[in-house]
C-alpha positions in Angstrom: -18.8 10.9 61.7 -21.1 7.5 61.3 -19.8 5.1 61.7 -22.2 2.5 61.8 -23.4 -0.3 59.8 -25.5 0.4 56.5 -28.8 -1.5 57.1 -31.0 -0.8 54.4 -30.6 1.6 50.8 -32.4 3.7 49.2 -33.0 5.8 45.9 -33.6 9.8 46.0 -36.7 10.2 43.7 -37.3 14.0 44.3 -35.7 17.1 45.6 -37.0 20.5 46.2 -34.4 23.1 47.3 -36.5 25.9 47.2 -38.6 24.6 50.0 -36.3 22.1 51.6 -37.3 18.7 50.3 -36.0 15.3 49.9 -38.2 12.5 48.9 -36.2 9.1 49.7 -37.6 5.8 48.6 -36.5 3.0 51.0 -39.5 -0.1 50.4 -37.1 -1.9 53.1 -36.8 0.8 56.2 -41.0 1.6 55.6 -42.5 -0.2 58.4 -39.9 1.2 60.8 -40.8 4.0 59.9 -42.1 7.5 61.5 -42.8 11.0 61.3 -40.4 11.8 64.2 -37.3 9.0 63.6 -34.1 9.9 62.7 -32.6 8.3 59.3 -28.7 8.8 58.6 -28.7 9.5 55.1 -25.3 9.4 53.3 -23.6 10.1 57.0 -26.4 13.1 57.9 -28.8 12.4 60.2 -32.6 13.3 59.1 -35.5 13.4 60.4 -38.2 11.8 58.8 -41.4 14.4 58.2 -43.6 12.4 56.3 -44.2 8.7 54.9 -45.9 7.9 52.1 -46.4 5.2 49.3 -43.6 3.2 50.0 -40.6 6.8 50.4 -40.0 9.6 53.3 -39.6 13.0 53.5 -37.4 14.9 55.0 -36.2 18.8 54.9 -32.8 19.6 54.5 -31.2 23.3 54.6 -28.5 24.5 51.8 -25.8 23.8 55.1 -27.4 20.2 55.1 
């Protein structure tokens, strides 16, 4: 359960279930930032794939 404290929001601007793909816009988190990092996301923790133009990527599974 998280249980920490929400540092930064963001905005889900694309998702593609067929291949496993969240695109998560967060201008604020960017410069922290890294393929690699783990990002909780709505109490799931992600790991960040990509960065790009200001959002993330991150894959996701249908048990995600």
């Amino acid at each position: 359960m998280f249980g920490g404290i929400i540092r930064n929001r963001g905005k889900l601007t694309w998702v593609d279930l067929r291949r496993g793909v969240l695109r998560i816009q967060a201008p604020g988190l960017m410069h922290r930032l890294s393929p690699g990092d783990s990002v909780s996301v709505d109490g799931v923790c992600l790991t960040v794939t990509r960065r790009r133009l200001g959002e993330f990527h991150v894959d996701v599974t249908s048990e995600t």
